[in-house]
C-alpha positions as CSV (number, residue, x, y, z in Angstrom):
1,X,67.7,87.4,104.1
2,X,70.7,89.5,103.8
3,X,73.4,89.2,106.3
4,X,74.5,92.8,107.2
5,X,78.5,93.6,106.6
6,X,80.5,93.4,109.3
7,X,81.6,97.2,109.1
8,X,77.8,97.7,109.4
9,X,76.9,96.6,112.7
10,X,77.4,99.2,115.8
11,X,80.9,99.3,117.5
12,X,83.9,100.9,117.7
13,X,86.2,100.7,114.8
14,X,89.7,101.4,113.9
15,X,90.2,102.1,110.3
16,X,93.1,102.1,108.0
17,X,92.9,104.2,104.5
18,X,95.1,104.7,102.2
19,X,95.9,107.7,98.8
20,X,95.5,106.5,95.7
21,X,98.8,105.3,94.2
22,X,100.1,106.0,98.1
23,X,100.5,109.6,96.7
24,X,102.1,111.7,99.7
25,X,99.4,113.7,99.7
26,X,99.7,115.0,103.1
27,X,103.2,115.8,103.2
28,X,101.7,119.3,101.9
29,X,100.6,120.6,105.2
30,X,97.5,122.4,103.4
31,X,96.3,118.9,102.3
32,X,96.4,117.4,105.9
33,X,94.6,120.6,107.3
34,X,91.9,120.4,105.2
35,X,91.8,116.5,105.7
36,X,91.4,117.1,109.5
37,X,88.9,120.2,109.0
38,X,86.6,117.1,106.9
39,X,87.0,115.0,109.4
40,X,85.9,116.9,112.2
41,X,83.0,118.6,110.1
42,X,81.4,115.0,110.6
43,X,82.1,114.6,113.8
44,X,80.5,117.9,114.8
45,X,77.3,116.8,112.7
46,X,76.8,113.9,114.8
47,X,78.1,111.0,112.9
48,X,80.9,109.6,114.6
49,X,82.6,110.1,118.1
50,X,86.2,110.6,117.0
51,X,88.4,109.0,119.2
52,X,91.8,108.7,117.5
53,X,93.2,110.1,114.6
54,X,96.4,110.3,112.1
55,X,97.1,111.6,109.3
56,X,100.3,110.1,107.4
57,X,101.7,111.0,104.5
58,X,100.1,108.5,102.0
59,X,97.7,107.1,104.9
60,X,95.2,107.7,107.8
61,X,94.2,105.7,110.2
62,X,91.3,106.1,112.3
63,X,89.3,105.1,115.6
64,X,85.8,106.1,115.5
65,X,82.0,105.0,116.3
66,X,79.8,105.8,113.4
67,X,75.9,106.7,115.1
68,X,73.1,105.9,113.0
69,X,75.4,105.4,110.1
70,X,77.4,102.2,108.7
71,X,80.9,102.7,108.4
72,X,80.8,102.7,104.9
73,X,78.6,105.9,105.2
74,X,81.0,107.6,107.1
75,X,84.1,106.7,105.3
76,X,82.1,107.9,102.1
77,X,81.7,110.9,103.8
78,X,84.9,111.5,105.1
79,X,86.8,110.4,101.6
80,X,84.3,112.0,99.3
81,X,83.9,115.4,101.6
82,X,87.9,115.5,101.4
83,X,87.8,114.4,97.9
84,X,85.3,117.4,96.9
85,X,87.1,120.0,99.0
86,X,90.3,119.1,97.6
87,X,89.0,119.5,94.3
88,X,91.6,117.5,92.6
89,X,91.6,116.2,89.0
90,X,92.6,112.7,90.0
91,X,92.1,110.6,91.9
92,X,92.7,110.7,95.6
93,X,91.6,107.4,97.6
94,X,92.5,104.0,96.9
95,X,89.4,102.1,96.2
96,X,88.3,100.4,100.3
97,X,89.1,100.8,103.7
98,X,90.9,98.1,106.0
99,X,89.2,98.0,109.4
100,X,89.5,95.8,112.7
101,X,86.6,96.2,115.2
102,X,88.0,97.0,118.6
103,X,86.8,94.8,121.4
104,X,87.6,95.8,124.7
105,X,89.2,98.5,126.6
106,X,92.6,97.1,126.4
107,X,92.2,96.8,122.2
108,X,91.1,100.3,122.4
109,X,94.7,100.9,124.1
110,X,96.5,99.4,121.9
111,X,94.9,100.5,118.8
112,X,95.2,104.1,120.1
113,X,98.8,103.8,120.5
114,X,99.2,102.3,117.3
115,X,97.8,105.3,115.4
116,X,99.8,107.8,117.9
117,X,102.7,106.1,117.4
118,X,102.9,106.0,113.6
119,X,104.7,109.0,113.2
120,X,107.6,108.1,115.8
121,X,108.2,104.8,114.2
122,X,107.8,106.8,110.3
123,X,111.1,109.0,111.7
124,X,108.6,111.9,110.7
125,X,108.7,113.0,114.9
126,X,110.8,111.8,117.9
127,X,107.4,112.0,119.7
128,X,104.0,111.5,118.9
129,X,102.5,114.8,120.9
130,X,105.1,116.7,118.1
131,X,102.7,115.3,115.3
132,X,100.6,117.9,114.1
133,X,98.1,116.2,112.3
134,X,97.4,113.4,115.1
135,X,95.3,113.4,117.9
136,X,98.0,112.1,120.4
């Protein structure tokens, strides 16, 4: 009997990602739009409560709780949907996701100031609310 991944049993996840070849692809403020737009056109379809969100230059990261779907579905969703609407010739995602399964209401603290925060220590913002493509 197969033992199910540990990204595929129910929970709250934070999840890092990065661009293939950490590529700044969303320096280019069209690129993190239409990330965002993807990754709320999932969310609205029931897939995943969305309860944190950044995008970085060459990264995201990512708290969410994927409803009758693994994790892996609904990264595959969100990196393939962005993928297809970006319509690029090359690659876009590095191959995986990194992802830590949050256990408690103080994890979910921390994790969430983690992702808001990742601007502010990038020097990209002197405050995390001033991030445009973050939930914070």
């Amino acid at each position: 009997m197969a033992i199910p991944s540990r990204a595929s049993r129910p929970g709250t996840l934070f999840v890092t990602t990065s661009t293939c070849n950490r590529r700044r692809l969303f320096q280019v403020p069209h690129n993190a739009e239409l990330f965002l737009e993807t990754l709320q056109h999932y969310r609205q379809q029931g897939n995943y409560p969305l309860h944190a969100f950044v995008a970085m230059p060459d990264h995201v990261h990512l708290i969410l709780t994927p409803q009758s779907i693994t994790l892996e579905r609904a990264m595959g969703l969100i990196k393939g949907g962005f993928s297809h609407r970006l319509a690029s010739n090359s690659p876009v995602w590095q191959w995986g996701f990194t992802d830590h399964r949050v256990r408690d209401a103080d994890d979910m603290d921390t994790r969430r100031a983690y992702v808001h925060l990742n601007p502010v220590r990038a020097n990209l913002v002197p405050a995390p609310e001033l991030y445009p493509y973050s939930s914070a």
